[in-house]
LODRENTOR-643598 format. One record per residue (C-alpha): x negated, y negated, z. Coordinates in Angstrom, 2 decimals, m for minus. Last residue first. Layout:
N
X,Y,Z;
...
***
This chain:
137
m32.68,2.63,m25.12;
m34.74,5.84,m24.88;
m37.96,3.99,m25.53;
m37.06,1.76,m22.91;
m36.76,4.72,m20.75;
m40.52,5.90,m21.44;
m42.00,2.92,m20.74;
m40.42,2.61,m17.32;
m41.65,5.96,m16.34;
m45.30,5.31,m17.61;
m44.86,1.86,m15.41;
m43.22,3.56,m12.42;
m46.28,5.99,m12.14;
m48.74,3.32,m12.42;
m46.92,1.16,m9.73;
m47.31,3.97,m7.31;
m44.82,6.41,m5.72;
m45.12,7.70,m2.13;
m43.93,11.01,m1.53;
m41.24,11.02,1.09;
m39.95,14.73,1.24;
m37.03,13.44,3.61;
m35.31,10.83,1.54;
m33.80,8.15,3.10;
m35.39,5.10,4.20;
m38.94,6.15,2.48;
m36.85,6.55,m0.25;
m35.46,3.08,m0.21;
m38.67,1.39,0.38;
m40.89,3.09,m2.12;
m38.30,2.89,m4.95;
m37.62,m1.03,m3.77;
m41.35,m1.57,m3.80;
m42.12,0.27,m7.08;
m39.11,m1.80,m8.72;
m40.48,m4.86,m7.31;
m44.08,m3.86,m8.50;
m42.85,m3.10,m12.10;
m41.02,m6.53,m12.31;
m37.70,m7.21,m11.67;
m35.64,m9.46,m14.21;
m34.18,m6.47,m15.96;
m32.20,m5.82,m12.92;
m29.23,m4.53,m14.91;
m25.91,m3.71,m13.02;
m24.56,m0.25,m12.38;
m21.17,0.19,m14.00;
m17.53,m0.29,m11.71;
m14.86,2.15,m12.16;
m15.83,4.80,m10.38;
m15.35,8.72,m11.68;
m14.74,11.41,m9.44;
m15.74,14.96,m9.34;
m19.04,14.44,m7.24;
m19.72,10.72,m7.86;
m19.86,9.57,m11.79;
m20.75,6.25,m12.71;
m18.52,4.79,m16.34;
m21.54,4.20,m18.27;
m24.01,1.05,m18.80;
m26.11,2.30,m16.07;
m28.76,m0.47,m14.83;
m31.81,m0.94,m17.22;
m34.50,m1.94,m14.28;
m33.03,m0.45,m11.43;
m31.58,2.68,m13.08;
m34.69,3.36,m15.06;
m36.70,3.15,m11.54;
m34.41,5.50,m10.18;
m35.09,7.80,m12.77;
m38.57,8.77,m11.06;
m36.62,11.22,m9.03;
m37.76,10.60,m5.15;
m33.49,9.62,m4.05;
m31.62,10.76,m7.49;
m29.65,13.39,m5.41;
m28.30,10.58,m3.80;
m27.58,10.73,0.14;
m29.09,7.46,1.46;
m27.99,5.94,m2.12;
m23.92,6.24,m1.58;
m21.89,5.64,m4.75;
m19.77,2.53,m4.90;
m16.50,1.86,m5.51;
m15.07,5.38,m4.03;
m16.49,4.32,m0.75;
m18.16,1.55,m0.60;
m22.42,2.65,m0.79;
m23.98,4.42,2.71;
m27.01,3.05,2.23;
m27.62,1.82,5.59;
m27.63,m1.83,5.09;
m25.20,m1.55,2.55;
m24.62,m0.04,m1.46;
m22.91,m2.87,m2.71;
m24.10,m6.27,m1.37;
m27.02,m3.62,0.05;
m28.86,m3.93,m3.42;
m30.05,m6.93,m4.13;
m31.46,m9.09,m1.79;
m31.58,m6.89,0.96;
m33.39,m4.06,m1.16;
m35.49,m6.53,m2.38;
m36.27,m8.03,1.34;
m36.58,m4.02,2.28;
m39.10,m3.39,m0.83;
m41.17,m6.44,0.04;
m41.25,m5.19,3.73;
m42.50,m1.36,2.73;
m44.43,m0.30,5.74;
m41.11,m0.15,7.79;
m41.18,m0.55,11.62;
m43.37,m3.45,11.83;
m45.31,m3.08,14.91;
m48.20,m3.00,13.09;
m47.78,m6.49,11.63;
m46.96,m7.40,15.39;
m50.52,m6.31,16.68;
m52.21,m7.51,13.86;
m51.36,m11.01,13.87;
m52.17,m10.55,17.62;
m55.49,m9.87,16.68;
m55.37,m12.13,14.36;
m54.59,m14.71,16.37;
m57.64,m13.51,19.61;
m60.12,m14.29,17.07;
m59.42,m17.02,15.93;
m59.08,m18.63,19.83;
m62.25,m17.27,20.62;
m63.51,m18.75,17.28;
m62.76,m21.84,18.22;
m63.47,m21.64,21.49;
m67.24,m20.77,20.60;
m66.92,m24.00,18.58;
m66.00,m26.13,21.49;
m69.27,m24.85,23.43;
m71.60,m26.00,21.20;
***
């Protein structure tokens, strides 16, 4: 049986390194940062850091760990945005299509990115805040 021992040697030994470079991952939230990617840094960048007077900045919102970031995503802002004392002319687009656990995992991601007091949200807590803006709407 010697061939099956090497099987599992050799099992054992890829997860292990499966492990090794999972934990070597430097952010925790990877769906987040593919969403984020995929979404979001067209206009606000890699860094957050937004265009200027087109877009706002998101690594130093105000709205970074308020739970009406998840309104935002899902509903976008269908208002003129306003930055310190100037207004932008472009709106916020709509992610309707997202699901609760996107929106949780770009939340997560983006304020673990930015925002010192990092309190991890969870999909419960973006659900009852998601509820309530659609009641707004």
């Amino acid at each position: 049986m010697p061939g099956i021992k090497n099987k599992h040697s050799i099992y054992a030994i890829f997860l292990v390194l499966s492990l090794i470079v999972i934990s070597c991952n430097s952010t925790p939230y990877m769906q987040g940062q593919r969403l984020y990617t995929a979404k979001c840094q067209n206009c606000h960048m890699e860094d957050g850091s937004g265009l200027a007077a087109l877009i706002p900045p998101l690594n130093s919102s105000r709205l970074l760990g308020s739970p009406a970031v998840a309104c935002i995503l899902k509903n976008g802002i269908r208002d003129t945005l306003f930055k310190d004392s100037t207004f932008l002319v472009r709106e916020m687009p709509s992610f309707a299509s997202l699901s609760t656990t996107e929106v949780t995992n770009i939340i997560n991601y983006i304020n673990h990115s930015w925002y010192p007091q990092f309190k991890e949200i969870n999909i419960l807590e973006v659900k009852a805040v998601l509820d309530t803006c659609q009641q707004r709407n």
